[in-house]
N, C-alpha and C positions, 0 to 999 in steps of 0.2 A: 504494500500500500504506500500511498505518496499520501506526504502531510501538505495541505495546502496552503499552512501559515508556516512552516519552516521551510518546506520545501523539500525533508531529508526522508528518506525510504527507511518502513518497517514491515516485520513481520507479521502476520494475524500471531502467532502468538508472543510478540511482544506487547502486546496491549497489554495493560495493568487494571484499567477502569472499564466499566459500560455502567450507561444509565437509561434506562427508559427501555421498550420491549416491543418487539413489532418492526414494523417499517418506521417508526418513531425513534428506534435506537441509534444513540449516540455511543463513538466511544472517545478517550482520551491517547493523544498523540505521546510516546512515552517521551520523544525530547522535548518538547517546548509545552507540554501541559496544556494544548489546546483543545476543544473538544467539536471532533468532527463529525457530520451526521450527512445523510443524505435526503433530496427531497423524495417526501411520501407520496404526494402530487406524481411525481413520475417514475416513480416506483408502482402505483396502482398503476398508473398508464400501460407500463411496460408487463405486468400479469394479467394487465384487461389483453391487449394484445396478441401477445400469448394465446391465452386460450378460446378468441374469437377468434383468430385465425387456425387454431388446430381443430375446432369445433367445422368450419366451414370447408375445410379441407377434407375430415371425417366425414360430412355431413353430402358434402359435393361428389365424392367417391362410390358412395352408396347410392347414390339416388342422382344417374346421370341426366334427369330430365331439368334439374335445377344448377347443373352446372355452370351458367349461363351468369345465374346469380351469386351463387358463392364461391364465385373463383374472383370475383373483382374485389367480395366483400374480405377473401382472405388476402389478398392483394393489399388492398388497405390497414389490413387488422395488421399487419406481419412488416408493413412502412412505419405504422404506429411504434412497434414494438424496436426497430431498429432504432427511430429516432430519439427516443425516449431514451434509449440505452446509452446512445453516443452521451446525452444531455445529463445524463444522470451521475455524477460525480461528486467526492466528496467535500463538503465545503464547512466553512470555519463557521461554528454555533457559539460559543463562546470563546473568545481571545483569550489570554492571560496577560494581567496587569503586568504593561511594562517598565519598572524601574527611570523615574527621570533621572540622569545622573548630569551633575554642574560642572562641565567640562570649559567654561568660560576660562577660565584661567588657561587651559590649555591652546585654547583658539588664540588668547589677550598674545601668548608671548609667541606664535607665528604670524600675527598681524603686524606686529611693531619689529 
């Protein structure tokens, strides 16, 4: 997995935290303490997809007088389900507080 606020690769089981359960699950990043989650929005997208297009493809196969109609309808369901995939990646849910540090002094004596 890629952290999207540090930027640095882990493994599933480096993880140390999860919160929340579902398509709702968040976990924490182990280097920078962020906590990453993905959208639930296109996560249903992507198993509505899914199964409306295996359903019409099932359903298209068995009963070639309706092929007509559920070969476009799986056409769609299965565009849904690619697109949604591509879209669907992890993003930053909570940050972690970053540290101001007073570095002015260090700026003052390469100025002058």
């Amino acid at each position: 997995m890629l952290c999207t606020h540090c930027h640095k690769s882990f493994g599933v089981g480096g993880v140390n935290a999860q919160r929340g359960k579902g398509l709702n699950a968040q976990i924490q990043c182990p280097h920078c303490l962020a906590w990453l989650g993905k959208n639930p929005l296109l996560s249903r997208l992507k198993i509505l997809g899914f199964y409306i297009g295996a359903a019409a493809l099932g359903y298209g196969y068995f009963t070639p007088e309706l092929r007509h109609i559920t070969t476009p309808i799986a056409i769609f369901s299965i565009m849904l389900l690619l697109v949604s995939h591509m879209m669907d990646h992890l993003k930053v849910i909570d940050a972690p507080e970053v540290e101001v540090v007073d570095d002015s002094e260090q700026r003052r004596k390469y100025r002058d």
